[in-house]
N, C-alpha and C positions, 0 to 999 in steps of 0.2 A: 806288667800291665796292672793298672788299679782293680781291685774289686769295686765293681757300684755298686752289685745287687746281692741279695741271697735270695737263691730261688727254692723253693717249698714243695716240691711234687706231694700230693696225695692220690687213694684213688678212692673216688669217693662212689658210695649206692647215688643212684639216680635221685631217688625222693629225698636223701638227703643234702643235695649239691646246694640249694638258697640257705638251707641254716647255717650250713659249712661256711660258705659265700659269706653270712651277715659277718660269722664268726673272725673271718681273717681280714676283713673292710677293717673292725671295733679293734683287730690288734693289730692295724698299721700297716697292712697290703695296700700294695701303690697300685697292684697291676693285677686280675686276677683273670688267667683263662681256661676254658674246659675244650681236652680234646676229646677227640675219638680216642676208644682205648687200644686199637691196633693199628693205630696214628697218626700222624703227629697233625692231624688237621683240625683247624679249629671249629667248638663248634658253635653258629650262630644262631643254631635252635636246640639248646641240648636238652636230651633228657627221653627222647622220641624213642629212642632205636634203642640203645642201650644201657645193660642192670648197672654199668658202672662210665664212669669220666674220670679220667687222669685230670685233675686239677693242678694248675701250677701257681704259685701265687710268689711277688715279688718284692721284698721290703729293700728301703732303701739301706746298703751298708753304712751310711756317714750318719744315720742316727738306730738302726738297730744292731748290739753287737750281735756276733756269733752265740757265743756262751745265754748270752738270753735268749732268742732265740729258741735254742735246742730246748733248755727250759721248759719254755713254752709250750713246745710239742710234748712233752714227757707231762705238762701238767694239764693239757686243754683237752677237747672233749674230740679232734681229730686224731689224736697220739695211734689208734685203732685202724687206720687206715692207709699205711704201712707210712707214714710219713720221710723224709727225707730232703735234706740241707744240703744245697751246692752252692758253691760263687759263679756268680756270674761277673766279666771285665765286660769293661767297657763295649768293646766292640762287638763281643756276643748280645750286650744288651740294642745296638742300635740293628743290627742285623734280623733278632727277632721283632721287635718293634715292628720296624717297616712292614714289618707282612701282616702285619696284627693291626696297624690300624693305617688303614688307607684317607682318604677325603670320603667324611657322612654327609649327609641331607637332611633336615629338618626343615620340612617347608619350602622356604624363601632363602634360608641360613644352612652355609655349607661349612665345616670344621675341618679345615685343612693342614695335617703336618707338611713341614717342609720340602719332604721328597714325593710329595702329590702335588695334581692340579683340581679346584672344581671347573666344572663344564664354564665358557666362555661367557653365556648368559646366566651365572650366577648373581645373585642379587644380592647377597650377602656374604661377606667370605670372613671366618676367624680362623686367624690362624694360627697353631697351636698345636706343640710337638710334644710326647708323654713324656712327664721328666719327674720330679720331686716334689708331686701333689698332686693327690688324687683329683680326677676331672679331666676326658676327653672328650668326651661323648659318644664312648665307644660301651659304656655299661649304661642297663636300662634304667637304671636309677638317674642320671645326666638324662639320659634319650628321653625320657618323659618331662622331663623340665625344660628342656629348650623346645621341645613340642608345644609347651602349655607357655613358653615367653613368646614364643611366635606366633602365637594365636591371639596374646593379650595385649602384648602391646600395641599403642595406635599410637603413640607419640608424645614426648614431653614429661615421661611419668620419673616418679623416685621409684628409684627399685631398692631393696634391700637385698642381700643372697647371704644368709647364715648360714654359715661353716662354707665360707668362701673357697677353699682348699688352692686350685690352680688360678680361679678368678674367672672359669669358662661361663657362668651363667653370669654373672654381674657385667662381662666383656658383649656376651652374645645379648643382654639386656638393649645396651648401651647402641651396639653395632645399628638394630631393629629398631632405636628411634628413642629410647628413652633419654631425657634429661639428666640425671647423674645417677649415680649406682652408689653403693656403701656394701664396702664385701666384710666379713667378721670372721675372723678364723681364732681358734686356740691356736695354731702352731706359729711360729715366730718365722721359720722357714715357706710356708706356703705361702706367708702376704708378700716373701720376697721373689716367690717365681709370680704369684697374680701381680705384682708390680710391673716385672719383666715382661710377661704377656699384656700385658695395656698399653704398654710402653709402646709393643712391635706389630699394636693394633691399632695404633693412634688413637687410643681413648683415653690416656694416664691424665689428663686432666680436669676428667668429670667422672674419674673411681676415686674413690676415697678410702681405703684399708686401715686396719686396724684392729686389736684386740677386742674382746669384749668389753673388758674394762677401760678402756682408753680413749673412748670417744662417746659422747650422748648425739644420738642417731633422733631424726626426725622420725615421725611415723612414714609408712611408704604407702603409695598408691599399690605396691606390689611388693609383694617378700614370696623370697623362695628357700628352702630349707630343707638343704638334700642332706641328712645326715641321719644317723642309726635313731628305732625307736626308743631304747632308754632316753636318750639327750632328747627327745623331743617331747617324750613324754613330760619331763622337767622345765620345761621352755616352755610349755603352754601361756601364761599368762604373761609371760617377756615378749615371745612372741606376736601375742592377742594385742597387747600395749603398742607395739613398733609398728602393727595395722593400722590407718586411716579407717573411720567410718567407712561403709562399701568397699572397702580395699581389698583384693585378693591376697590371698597366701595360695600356698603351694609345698607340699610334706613330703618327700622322697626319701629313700631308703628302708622303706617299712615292706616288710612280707607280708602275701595277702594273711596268714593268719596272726598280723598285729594290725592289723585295720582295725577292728572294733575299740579297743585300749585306744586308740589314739582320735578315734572318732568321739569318743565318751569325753576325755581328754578337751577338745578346743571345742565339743558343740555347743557352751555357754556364751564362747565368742564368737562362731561364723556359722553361717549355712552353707554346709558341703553338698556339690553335684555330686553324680554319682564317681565312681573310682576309676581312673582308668588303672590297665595293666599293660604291661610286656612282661614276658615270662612269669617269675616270680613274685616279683614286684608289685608294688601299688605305688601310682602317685593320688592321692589327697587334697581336691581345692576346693576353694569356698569362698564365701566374702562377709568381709567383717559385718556385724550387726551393729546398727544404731542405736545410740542410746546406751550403750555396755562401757 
């Protein structure tokens, strides 16, 4: 049997599972879960009951090796928290999957893997199995963004979705009425699973993928940009640019204690509402200023 994955167990203190979290997003975890620590249940509020969460977190084997990896652990700031390196094959990989991530609700928009249904009077259905780029809508980073595309969209818009990864928010854009979408990812593998997922949502001909460097993007009625605080802090004014006058953005994967840096960050360009949360998290929105 192939290896797909390498799985990461830690065990992490409570108050520090979102820095951990940020930490293993920025070094290429596809899939990150907290159980209970006397087990194996996942958990969907963690942090409540108790001092510590077994953390699992899962990198793809076809682009990280082993030997880096371990590396990684011996040089990064979780090495402390008994860390540990397993393969996972194939078929271990699809078996926990399934239980980890069922058919979610957002709204009006339901994200459903292949071995789910959503409810009959679903009005919106994407469908989308976890594979080889980050994006389910199973983290609250995702969960707050198809919340805030489901509330914004009213039809006909350009969307943008920087750091495209699977393609879920540019698809679920698209699905909710918008006119065409532009997804932008660094990785060369993740425009080619958001292609495959357009493709088997019948949007692939008003998503347009590509690198950063490969294409000049209109400004968007809408951008969203769910990707870690350093890169966003750096995107500010690329960002700012790719916004239409009055156009929305939307900032995810920031902890609430990098809210301010990032508010400081884009307040030359938009006026932010206030912030929402889920767990850790903060999403970020506003709309561009005129005149700028």
């Amino acid at each position: 049997m192939t290896i797909a994955w390498w799985q990461l167990d830690l065990q992490v203190p409570v108050d520090a599972a979102a820095p951990v979290e940020a930490l293993l997003l920025e070094a290429g975890a596809e899939a990150i879960t907290f159980l209970e620590q006397d087990t194996s249940e996942a958990l969907f509020v963690p942090g409540e009951l108790w001092q510590h969460s077994h953390c699992q977190a899962l990198f793809a084997a076809d682009v990280h090796a082993e030997a880096d990896l371990r590396a990684l652990i011996e040089s990064a700031a979780w090495q402390h928290y008994g860390a540990s390196l397993q393969a996972v094959v194939d078929q271990d990989w699809v078996s926990s999957t399934q239980a980890q991530f069922p058919a979610r609700q957002f709204g009006k928009l339901w994200v459903v893997p292949s071995w789910d249904r959503a409810p009959e009077d679903a009005l919106y259905q994407l469908h989308l199995d976890p594979g080889q780029a980050f994006g389910t809508g199973a983290h609250p980073t995702t969960s707050r963004c198809l919340h805030f595309l489901e509330s914004h969209i009213r039809g006909g818009e350009c969307v943008i979705d920087y750091g495209c990864g699977s393609g879920i928010l540019a698809i679920a854009a698209l699905l909710l009425g918008a006119k065409t979408a532009y997804g932008i990812d660094t990785d060369p593998q993740a425009l080619k699973v958001a292609t495959a997922n357009a493709k088997n949502n019948g949007v692939a001909q008003h998503l347009h993928l590509s690198l950063p460097e490969q294409k000049m993007l209109p400004q968007a009625d809408i951008l969203v940009a769910n990707i870690l605080a350093g890169p966003l802090l750096q995107l500010a004014a690329t960002l700012a640019a790719l916004t239409r006058p009055d156009g929305w953005i939307a900032l995810s994967g920031i902890l609430h204690s990098q809210e301010a840096c990032i508010l400081e960050a884009y307040a030359p360009y938009f006026n932010f509402a206030m912030p929402q949360h889920e767990e850790d998290w903060s999403l970020l929105y506003g709309q561009r200023k005129t005149g700028d």
